[in-house]
One Martini backbone bead per residue (centre of mass of N, CA, C, O) as a GRO file, in nm:
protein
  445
    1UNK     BB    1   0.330   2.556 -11.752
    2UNK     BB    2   0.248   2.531 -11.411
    3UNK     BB    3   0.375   2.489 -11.110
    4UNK     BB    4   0.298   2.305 -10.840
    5UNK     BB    5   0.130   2.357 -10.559
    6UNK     BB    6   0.288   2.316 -10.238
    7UNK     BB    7   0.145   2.263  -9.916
    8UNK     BB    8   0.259   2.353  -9.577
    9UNK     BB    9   0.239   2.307  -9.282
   10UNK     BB   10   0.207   2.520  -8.976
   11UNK     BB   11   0.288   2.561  -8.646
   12UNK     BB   12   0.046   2.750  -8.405
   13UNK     BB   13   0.049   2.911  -8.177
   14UNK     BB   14  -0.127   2.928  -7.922
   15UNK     BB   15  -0.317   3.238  -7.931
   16UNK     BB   16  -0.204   3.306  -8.255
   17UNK     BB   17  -0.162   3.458  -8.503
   18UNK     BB   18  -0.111   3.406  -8.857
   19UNK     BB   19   0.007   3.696  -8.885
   20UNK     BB   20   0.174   3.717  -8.656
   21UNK     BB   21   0.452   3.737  -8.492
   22UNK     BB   22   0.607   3.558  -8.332
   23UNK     BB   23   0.654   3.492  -7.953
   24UNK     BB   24   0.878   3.434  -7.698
   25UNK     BB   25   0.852   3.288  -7.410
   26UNK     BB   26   0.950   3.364  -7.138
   27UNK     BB   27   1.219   3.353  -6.842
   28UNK     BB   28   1.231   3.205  -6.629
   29UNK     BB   29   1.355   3.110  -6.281
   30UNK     BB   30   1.290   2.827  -6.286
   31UNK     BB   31   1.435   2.776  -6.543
   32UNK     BB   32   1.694   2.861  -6.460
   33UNK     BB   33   1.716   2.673  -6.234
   34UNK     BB   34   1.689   2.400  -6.411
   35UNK     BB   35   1.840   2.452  -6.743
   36UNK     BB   36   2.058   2.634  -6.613
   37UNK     BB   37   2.234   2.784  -6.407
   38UNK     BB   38   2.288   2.806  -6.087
   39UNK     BB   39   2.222   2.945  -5.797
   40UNK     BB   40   2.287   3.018  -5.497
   41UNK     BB   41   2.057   2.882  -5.349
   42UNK     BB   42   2.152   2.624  -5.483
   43UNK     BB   43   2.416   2.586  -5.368
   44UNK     BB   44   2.330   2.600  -5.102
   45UNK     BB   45   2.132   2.350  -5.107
   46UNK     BB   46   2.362   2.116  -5.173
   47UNK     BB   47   2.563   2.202  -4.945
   48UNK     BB   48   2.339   2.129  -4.703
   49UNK     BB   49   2.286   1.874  -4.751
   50UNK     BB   50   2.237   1.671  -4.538
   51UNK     BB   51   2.515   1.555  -4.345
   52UNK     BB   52   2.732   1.723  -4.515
   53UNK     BB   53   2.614   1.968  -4.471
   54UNK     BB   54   2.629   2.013  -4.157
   55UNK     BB   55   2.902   1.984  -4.148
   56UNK     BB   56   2.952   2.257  -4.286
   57UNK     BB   57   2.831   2.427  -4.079
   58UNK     BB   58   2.947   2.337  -3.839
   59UNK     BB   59   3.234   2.375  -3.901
   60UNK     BB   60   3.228   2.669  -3.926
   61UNK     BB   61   3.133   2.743  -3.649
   62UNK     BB   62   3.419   2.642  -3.559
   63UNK     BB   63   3.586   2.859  -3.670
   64UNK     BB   64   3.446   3.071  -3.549
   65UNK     BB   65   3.484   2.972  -3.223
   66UNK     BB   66   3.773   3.017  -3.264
   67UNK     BB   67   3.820   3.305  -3.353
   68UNK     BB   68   3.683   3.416  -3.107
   69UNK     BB   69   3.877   3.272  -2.890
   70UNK     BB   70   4.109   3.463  -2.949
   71UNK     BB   71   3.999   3.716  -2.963
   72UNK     BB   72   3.938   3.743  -2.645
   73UNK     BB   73   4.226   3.687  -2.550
   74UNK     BB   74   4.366   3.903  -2.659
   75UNK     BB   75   4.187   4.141  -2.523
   76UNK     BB   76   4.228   4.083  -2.225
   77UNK     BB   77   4.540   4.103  -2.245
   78UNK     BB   78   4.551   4.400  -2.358
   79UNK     BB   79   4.354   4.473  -2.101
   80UNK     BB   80   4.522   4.445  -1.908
   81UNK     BB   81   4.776   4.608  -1.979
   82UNK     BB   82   4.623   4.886  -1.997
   83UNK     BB   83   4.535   4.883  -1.693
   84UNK     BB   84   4.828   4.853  -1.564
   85UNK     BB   85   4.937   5.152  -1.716
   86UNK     BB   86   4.707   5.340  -1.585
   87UNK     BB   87   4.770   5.296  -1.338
   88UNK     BB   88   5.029   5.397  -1.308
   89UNK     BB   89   4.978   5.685  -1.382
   90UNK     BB   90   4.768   5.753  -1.194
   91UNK     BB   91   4.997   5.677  -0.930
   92UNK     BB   92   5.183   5.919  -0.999
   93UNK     BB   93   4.953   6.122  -1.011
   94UNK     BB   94   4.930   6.125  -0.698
   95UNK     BB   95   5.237   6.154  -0.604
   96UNK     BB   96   5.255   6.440  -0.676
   97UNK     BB   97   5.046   6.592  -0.573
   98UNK     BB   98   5.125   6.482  -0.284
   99UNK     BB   99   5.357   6.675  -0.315
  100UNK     BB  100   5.205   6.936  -0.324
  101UNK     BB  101   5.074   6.922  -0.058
  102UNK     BB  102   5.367   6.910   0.078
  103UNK     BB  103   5.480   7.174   0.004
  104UNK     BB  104   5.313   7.380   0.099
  105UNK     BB  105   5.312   7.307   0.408
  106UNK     BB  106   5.607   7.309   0.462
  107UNK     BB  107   5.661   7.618   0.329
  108UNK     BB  108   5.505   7.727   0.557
  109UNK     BB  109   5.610   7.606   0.795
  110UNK     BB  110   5.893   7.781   0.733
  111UNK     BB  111   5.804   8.042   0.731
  112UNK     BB  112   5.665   8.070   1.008
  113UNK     BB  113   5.906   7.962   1.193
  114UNK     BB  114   6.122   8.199   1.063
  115UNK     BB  115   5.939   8.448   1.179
  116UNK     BB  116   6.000   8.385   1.489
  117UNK     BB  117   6.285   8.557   1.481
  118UNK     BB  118   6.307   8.780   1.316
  119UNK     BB  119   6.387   8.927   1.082
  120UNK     BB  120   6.641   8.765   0.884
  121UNK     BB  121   6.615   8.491   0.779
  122UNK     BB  122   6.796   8.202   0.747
  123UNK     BB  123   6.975   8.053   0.489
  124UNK     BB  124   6.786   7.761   0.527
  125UNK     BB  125   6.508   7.879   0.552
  126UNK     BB  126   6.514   7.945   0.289
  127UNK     BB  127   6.592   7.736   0.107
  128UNK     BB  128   6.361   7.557   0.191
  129UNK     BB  129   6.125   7.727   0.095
  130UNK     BB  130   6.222   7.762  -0.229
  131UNK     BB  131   6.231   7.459  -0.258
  132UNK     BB  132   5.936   7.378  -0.191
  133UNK     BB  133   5.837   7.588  -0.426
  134UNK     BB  134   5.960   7.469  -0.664
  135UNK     BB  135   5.852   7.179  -0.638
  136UNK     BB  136   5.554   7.286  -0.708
  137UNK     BB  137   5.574   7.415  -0.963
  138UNK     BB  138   5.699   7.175  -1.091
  139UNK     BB  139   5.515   7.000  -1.062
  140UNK     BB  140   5.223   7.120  -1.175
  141UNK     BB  141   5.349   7.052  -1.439
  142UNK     BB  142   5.399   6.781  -1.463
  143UNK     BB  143   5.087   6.709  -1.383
  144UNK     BB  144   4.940   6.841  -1.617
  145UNK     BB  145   5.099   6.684  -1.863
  146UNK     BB  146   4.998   6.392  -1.758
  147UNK     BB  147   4.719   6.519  -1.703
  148UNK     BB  148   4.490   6.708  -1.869
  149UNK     BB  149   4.217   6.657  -1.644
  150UNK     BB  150   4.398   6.888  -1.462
  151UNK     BB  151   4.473   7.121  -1.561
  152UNK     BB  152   4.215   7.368  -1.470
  153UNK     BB  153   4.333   7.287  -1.142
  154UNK     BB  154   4.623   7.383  -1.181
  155UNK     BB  155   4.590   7.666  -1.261
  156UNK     BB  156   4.463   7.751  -1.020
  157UNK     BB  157   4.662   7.686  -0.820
  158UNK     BB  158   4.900   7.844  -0.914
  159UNK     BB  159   4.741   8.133  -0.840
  160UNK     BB  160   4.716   8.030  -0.520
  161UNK     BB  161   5.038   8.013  -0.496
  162UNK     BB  162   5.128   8.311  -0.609
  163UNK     BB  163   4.959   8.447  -0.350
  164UNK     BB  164   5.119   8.331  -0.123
  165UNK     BB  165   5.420   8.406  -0.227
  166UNK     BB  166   5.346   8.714  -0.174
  167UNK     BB  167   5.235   8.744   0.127
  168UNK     BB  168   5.478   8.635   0.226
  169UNK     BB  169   5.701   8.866   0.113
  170UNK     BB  170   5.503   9.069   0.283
  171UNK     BB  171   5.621   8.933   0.554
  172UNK     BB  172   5.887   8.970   0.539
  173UNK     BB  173   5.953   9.273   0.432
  174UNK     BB  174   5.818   9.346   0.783
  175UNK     BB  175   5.989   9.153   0.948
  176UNK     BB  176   6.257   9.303   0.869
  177UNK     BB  177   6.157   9.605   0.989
  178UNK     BB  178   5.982   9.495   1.249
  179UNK     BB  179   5.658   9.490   1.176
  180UNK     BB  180   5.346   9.380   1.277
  181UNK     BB  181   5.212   9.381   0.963
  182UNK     BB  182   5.359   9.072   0.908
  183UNK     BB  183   5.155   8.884   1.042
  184UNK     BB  184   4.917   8.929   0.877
  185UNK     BB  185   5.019   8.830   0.629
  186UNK     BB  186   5.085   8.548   0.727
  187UNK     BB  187   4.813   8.453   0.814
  188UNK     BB  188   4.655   8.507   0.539
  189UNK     BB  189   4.878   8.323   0.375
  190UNK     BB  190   4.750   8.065   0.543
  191UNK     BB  191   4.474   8.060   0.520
  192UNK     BB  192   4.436   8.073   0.230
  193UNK     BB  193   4.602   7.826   0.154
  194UNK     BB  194   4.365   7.642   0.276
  195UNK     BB  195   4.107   7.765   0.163
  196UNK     BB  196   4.213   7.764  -0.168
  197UNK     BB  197   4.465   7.557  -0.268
  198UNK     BB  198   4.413   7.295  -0.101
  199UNK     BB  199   4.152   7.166  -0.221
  200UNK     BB  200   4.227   7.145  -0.526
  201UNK     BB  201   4.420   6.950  -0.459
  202UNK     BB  202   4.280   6.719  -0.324
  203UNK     BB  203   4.091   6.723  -0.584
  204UNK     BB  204   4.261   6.530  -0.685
  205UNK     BB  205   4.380   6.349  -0.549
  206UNK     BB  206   4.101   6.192  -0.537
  207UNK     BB  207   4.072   6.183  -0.900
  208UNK     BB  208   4.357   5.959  -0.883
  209UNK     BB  209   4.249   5.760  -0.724
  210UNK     BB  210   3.997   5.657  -0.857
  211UNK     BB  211   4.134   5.586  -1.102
  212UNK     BB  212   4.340   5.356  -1.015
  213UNK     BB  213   4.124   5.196  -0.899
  214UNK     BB  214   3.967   5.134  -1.141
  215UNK     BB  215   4.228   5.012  -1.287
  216UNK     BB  216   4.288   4.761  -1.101
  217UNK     BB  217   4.009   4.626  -1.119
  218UNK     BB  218   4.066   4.580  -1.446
  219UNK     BB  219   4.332   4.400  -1.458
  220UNK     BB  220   4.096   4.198  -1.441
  221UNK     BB  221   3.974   4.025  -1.730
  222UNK     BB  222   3.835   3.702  -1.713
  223UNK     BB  223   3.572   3.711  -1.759
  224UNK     BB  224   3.570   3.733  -2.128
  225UNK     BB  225   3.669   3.408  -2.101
  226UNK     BB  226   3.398   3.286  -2.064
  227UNK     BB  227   3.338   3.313  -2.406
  228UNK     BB  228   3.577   3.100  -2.468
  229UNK     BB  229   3.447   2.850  -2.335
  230UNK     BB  230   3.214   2.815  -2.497
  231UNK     BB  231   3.313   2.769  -2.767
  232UNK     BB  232   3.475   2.514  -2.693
  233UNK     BB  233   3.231   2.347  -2.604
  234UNK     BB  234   3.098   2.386  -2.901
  235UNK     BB  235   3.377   2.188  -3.026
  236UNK     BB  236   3.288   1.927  -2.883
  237UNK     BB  237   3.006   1.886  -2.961
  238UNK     BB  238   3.126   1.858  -3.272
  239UNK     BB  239   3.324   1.610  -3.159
  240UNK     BB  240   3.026   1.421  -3.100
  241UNK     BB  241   2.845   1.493  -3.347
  242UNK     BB  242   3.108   1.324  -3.551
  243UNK     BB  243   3.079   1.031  -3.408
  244UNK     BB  244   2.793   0.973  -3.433
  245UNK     BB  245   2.778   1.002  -3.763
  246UNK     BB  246   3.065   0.802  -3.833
  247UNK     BB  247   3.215   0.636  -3.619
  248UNK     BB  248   3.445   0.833  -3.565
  249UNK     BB  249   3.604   0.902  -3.230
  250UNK     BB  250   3.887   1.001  -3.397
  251UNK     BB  251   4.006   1.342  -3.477
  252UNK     BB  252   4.277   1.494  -3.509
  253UNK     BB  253   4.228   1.745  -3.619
  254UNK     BB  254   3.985   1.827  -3.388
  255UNK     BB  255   4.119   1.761  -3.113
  256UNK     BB  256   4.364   1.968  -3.144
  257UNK     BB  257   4.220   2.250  -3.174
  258UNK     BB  258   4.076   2.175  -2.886
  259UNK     BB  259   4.368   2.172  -2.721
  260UNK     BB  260   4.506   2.462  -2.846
  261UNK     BB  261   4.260   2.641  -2.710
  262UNK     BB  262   4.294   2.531  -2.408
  263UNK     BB  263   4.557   2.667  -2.388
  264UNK     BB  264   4.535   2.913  -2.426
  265UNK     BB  265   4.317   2.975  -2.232
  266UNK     BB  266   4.502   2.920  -1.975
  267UNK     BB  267   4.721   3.101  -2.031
  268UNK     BB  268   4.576   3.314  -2.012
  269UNK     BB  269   4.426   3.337  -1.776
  270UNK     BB  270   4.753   3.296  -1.625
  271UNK     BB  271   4.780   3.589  -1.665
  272UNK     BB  272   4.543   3.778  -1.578
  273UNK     BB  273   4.565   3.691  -1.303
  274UNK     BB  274   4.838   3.759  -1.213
  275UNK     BB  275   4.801   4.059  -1.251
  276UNK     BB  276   4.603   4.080  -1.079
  277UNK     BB  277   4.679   4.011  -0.820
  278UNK     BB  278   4.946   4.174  -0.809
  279UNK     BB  279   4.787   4.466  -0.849
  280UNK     BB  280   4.632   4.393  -0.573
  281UNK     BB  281   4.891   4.391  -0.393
  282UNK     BB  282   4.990   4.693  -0.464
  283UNK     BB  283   4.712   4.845  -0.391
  284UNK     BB  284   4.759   4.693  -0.052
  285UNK     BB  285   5.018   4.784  -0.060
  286UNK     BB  286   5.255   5.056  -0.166
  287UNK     BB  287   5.005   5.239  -0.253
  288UNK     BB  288   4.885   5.275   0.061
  289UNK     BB  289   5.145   5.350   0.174
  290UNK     BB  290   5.155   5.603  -0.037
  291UNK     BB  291   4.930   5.763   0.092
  292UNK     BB  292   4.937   5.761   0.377
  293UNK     BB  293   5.234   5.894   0.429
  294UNK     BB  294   5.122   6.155   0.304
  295UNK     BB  295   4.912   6.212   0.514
  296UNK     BB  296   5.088   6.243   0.721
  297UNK     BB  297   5.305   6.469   0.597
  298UNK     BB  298   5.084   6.699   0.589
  299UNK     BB  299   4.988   6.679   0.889
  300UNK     BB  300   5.281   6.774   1.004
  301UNK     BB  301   5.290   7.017   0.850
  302UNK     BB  302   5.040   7.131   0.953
  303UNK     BB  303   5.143   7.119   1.297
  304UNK     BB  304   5.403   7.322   1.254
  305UNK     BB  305   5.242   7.572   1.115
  306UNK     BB  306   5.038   7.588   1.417
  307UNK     BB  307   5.282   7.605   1.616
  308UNK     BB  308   5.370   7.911   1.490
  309UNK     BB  309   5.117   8.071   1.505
  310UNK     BB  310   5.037   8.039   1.812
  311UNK     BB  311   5.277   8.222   1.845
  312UNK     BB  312   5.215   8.456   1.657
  313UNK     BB  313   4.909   8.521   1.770
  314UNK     BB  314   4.928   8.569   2.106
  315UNK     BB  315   4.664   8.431   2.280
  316UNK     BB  316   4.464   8.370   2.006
  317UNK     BB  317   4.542   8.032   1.892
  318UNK     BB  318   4.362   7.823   1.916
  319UNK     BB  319   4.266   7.724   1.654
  320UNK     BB  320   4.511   7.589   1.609
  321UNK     BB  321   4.589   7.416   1.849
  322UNK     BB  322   4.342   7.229   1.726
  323UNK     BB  323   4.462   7.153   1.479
  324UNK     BB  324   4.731   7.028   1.597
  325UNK     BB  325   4.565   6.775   1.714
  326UNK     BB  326   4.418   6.713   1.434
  327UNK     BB  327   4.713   6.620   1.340
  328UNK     BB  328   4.803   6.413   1.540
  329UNK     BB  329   4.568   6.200   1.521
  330UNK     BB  330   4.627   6.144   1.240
  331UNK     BB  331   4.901   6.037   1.253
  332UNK     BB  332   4.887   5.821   1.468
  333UNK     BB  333   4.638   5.661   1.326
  334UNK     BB  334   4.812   5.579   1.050
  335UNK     BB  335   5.074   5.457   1.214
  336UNK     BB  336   4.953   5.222   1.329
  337UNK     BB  337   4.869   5.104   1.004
  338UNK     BB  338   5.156   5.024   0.986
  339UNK     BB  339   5.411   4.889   0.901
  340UNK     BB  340   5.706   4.973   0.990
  341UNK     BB  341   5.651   5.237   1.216
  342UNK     BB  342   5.836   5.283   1.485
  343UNK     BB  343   6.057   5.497   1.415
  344UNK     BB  344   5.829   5.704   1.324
  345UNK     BB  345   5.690   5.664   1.614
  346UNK     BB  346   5.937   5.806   1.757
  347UNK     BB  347   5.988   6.064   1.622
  348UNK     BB  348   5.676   6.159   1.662
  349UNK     BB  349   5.697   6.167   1.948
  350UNK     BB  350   5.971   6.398   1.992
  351UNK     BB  351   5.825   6.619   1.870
  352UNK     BB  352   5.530   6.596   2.067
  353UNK     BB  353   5.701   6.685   2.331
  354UNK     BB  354   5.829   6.935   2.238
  355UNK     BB  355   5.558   7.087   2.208
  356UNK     BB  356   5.436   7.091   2.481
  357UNK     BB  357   5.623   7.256   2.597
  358UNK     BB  358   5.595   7.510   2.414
  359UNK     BB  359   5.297   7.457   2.551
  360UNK     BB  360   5.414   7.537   2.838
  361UNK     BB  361   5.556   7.832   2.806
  362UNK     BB  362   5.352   7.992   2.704
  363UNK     BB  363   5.145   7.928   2.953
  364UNK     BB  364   5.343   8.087   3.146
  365UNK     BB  365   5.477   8.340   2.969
  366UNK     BB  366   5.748   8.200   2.811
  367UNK     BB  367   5.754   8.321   2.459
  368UNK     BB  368   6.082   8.311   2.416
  369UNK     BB  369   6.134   7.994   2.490
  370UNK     BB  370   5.914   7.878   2.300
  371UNK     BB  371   6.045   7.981   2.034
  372UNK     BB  372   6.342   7.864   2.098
  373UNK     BB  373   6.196   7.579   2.059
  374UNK     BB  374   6.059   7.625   1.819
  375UNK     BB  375   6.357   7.696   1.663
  376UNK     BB  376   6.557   7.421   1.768
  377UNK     BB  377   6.830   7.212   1.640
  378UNK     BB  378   6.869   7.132   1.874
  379UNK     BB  379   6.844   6.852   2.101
  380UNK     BB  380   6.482   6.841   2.129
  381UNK     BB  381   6.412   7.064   1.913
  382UNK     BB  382   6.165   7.110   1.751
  383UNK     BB  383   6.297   7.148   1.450
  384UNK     BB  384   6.472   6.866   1.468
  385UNK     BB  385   6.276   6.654   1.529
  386UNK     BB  386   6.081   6.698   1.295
  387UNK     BB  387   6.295   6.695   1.058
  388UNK     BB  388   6.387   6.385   1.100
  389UNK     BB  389   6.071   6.298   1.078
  390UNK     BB  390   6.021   6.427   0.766
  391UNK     BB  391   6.251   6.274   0.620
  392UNK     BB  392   6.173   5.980   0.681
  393UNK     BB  393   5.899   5.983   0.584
  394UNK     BB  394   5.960   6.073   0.298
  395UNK     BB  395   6.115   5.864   0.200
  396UNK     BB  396   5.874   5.638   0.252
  397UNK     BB  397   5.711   5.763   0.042
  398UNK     BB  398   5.891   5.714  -0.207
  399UNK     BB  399   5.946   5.463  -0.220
  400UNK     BB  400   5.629   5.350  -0.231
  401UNK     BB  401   5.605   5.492  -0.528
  402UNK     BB  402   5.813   5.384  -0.671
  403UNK     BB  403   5.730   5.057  -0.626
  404UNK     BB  404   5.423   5.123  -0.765
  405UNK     BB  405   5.543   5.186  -1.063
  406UNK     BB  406   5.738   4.996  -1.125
  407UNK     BB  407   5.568   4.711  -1.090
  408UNK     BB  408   5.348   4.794  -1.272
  409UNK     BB  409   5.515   4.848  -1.526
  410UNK     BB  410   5.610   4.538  -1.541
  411UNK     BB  411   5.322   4.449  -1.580
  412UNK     BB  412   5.219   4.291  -1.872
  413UNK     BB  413   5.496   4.285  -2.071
  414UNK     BB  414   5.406   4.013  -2.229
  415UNK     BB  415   5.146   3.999  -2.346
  416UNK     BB  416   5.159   4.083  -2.642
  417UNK     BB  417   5.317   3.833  -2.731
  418UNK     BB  418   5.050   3.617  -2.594
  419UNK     BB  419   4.875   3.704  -2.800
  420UNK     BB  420   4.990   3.653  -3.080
  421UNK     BB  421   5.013   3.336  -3.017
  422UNK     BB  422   4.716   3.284  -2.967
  423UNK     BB  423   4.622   3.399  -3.247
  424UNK     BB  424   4.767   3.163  -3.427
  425UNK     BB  425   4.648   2.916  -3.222
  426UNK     BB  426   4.339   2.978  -3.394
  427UNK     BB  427   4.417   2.970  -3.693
  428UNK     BB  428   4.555   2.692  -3.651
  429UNK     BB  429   4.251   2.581  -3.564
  430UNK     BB  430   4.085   2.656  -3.778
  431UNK     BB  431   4.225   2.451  -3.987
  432UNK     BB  432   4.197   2.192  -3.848
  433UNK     BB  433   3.874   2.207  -3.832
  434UNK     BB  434   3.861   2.207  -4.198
  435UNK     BB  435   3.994   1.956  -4.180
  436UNK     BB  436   3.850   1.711  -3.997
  437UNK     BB  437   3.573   1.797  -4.167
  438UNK     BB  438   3.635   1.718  -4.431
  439UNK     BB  439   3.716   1.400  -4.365
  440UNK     BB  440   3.438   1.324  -4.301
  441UNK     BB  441   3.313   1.403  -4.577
  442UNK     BB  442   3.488   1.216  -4.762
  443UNK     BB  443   3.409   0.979  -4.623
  444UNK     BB  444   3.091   1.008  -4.639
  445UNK     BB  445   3.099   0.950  -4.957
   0.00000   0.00000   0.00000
């Protein structure tokens, strides 16, 4: 006998047939975010939820905020030392090249009027002219190295100074021999000398003028911090709408944070500022006046050389003596605007006395008189008198540019340390805030 057959039923989903095997339904992202673990942007609309959310938002923002304000703090003290280090090499290499423009129209000025003497010049004034010529070369190299931007303008000086200084030696070692065809050669070599040489120099010095000028103006960086002044004033807004939102008044650990980037920011300030006042005083004071000084002391030497052409050239000179009142207008005028400046408006009136004369014997037809005064070293005699003139000008100018390297070295060499500092105190601010921003979170729950 066989067992009785019991019927089960199943439940088939809808839309399924008898036949087939069930299909489990896909789950969705809503199911997973409903059902399962919740996804990033649940756990963010969580976080964000309601006026404890906000307290996040906004404490992130104030973390944001502090850390800008030390950032730009920072930037601001490093950017201002980095200005007035550039301004630094600079003034140094305008210094330099001064000092080589200087010393090709002395070793002229020398030049020429050591020929006036006729035959093998005095062992002073060679050592003189080789000395000016050594100090050119040397400049010229240390000028490159310094400033690689000037390299290959200063290469191109180095070639018209060695054919100026093949050209004296031309005009020496037939003056040596007596032949008039000295003169010529001693002409053509101050000629090309200026027409070829001097401008490159002069471009050059124009253009670490304008570097120094333009790194001057950096040296103040605080317009920067007015980007930090915001961040601020959003810190305080942050701690005036979580005073309204908790109804509690004083936040010691938003305050402090408040307090500490306010000093951060003060510090940096007077510092910036002062780096830039200094940098400002130094670029109108002892800069401006190693510049003026060396433009004197190359006028001088300028019209010292034209002054011995003039004579060299018998007659023929008028355009030297043109050029010798144009460099004379240029010493007076620029000595007019220096201070302390009496001592050398004195020597250069004993010079310009002495050239007068010299120019007064020479126009009466006594021009081996005017030779003897005009390369006279005994008192009264233009050589004494300018020689006197020149040691003190360039003493003066040397100073000048001296104080102005050294100054300039000296400034904003603390920045780095108070930078430093700023960066702890925006951490430590950063710190603060995400604490008291906390403690009102906790506060509110």
């Amino acid at each position: 006998m066989s067992a009785p057959t019991t019927n089960i039923p199943v439940a088939i989903p809808a839309g399924a047939s008898s036949g087939a095997p069930a299909r489990q339904a896909p789950r969705t992202i809503a199911g997973s975010l409903s059902g399962g673990i919740p996804g990033a942007r649940g756990v963010a609309s969580r976080l964000l939820h309601g006026t404890p959310g906000r307290m996040r938002l906004f404490g992130l923002l104030g973390v944001l905020a502090a850390v800008l304000l030390g950032a730009i703090s920072v930037n601001a003290l490093l950017a201002s030392q980095s200005a007035v280090e550039r301004a630094a090499n600079n003034s140094a290499q305008v210094v330099r090249n001064q000092s080589i423009h200087v010393d090709l129209l002395r070793a002229d000025a020398v030049a020429t009027n050591a020929f006036l003497v006729g035959g093998l010049e005095s062992p002073e004034s060679r050592a003189s002219y080789e000395g000016a010529m050594g100090r050119v070369a040397s400049g010229i190299a240390e000028a490159a190295a310094a400033q690689p931007a000037d390299g290959n303008a200063l290469g191109v000086l180095a070639e018209r100074v060695q054919t100026y200084a093949a050209l004296v030696e031309q005009a020496r070692s037939n003056n040596r021999l007596g032949l008039p065809v000295g003169a010529q050669y001693l002409t053509q070599a101050s000629a090309g000398l200026r027409a070829d040489a001097i401008p490159i120099v002069t471009q050059v010095v124009k253009a670490n003028e304008d570097r120094a000028k333009k790194e001057f103006d950096r040296s103040n960086s605080s317009l920067q911090l007015l980007v930090g002044l915001v961040s601020l004033i959003g810190l305080v807004a942050l701690a005036v709408w979580l005073a309204k939102r908790t109804h509690r008044y004083l936040n010691p650990s938003l305050t402090g944070a408040i307090a500490l980037l306010l000093v951060a920011l003060f510090v940096t300030a007077t510092v910036i500022t002062g780096v830039g006042s200094a940098a400002r005083d130094v670029s109108n004071g002892n800069y401006q006046r190693a510049v003026a000084l060396a433009n004197v002391t190359t006028a001088a030497n300028d019209a010292r050389a034209n002054e011995s052409l003039t004579l060299i050239r018998r007659g023929s000179g008028a355009s030297n003596e043109q050029a010798w009142v144009a460099d004379r207008n240029t010493v007076d005028a620029t000595l007019a605007t220096l201070n302390d400046s009496a001592t050398l408006q004195d020597q250069w009136g004993e010079y310009v006395d002495a050239h007068v004369e010299v120019r007064s014997l020479d126009n009466g037809g006594r021009w081996d008189d005017a030779v003897k005064l005009s390369t006279s070293t005994a008192d009264g005699g233009a050589a004494k008198t300018f020689g006197t003139f020149d040691v003190s000008v360039t003493q003066a100018r040397d100073s000048a540019g001296k104080a102005t390297v050294t100054t300039l070295e000296e400034l904003g060499g603390a920045a780095p340390l108070i930078a430093v500092v700023v960066a702890l105190a925006a951490l430590v601010a950063s710190w603060l805030i995400i604490r008291g921003v906390g403690q009102r979170i906790e506060e509110y729950r």
